[in-house]
VMD Tcl script that draws the C-alpha trace (Angstrom):
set ca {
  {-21.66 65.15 15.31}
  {-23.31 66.94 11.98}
  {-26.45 65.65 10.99}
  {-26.69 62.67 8.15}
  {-29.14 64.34 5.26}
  {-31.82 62.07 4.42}
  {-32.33 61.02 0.61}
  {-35.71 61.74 -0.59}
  {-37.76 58.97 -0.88}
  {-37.08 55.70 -3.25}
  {-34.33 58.41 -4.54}
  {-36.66 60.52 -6.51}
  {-36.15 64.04 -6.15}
  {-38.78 66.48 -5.41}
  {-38.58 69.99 -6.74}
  {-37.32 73.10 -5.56}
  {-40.52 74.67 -4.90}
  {-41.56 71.10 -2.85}
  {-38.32 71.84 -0.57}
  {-39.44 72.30 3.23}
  {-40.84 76.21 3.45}
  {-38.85 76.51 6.83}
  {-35.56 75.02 5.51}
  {-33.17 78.07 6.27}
  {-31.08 79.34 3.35}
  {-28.08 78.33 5.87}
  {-29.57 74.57 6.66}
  {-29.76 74.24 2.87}
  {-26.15 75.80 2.19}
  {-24.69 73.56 4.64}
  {-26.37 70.46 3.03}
  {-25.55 71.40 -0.01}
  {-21.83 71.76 1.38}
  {-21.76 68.20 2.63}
  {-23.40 66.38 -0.08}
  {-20.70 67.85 -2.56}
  {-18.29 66.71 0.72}
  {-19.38 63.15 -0.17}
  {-19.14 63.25 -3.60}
  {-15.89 64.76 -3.93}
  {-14.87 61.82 -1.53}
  {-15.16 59.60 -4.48}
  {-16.37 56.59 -2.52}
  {-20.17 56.48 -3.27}
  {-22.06 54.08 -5.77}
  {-23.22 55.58 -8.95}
  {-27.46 55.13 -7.40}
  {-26.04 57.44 -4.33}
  {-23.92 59.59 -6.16}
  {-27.06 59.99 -8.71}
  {-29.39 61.14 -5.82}
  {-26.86 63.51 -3.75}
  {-26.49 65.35 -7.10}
  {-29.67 65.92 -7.49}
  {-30.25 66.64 -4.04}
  {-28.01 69.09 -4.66}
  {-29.17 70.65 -7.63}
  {-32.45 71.27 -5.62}
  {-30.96 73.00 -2.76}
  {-28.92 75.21 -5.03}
  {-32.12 75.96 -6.59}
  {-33.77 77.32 -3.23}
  {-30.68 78.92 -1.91}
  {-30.49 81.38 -5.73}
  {-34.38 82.02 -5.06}
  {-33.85 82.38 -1.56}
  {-30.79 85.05 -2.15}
  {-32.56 86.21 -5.45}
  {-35.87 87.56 -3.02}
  {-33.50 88.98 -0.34}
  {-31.33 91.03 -3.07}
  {-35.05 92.25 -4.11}
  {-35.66 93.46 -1.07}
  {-32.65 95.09 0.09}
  {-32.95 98.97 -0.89}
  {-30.60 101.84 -0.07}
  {-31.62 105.24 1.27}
  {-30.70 107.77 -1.33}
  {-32.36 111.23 -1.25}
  {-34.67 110.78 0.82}
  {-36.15 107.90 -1.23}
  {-35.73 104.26 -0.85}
  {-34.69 102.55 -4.15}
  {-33.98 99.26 -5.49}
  {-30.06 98.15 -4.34}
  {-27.88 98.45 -7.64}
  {-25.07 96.46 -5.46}
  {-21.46 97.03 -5.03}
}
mol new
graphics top color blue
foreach p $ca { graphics top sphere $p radius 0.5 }
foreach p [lrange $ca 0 end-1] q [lrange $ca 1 end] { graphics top cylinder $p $q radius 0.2 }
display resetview
């Protein structure tokens, strides 16, 4: 049975920098993915719906710095030299 996420408290939302240090970048992505679950479902009051979204603005926030410092860190052997990734 997944996991229930937990609203922050009295609905206010804390930051993205005040997100749990050891929340994975896959715990948050599969939050993320059931919070939009529940409000594509249509069946939540407009208070709930309120906090899920920005929940979920949060967590999008720390998964883009999370992939954001990953892509910065990935480097390609080239020459002999390790460089910056330009992608694919």
């Amino acid at each position: 049975m997944a996991k229930t996420p937990s609203p922050t408290a009295a609905g206010a939302a804390a930051p993205a920098d005040a997100l749990k240090d050891d929340l994975r970048f896959e715990d948050a992505l599969e939050e993320l993915e059931r919070l939009v679950e529940q409000m594509e479902a249509g069946q939540l009051p407009l208070d709930q719906l309120l906090q899920r979204y920005q929940r979920g603005t949060e967590l999008l926030a720390l998964c883009r710095q999370r992939l954001e410092a990953v892509e910065a860190q990935v480097k390609v052997l080239e020459d002999g030299q390790l460089k910056p990734w330009a992608g694919a």
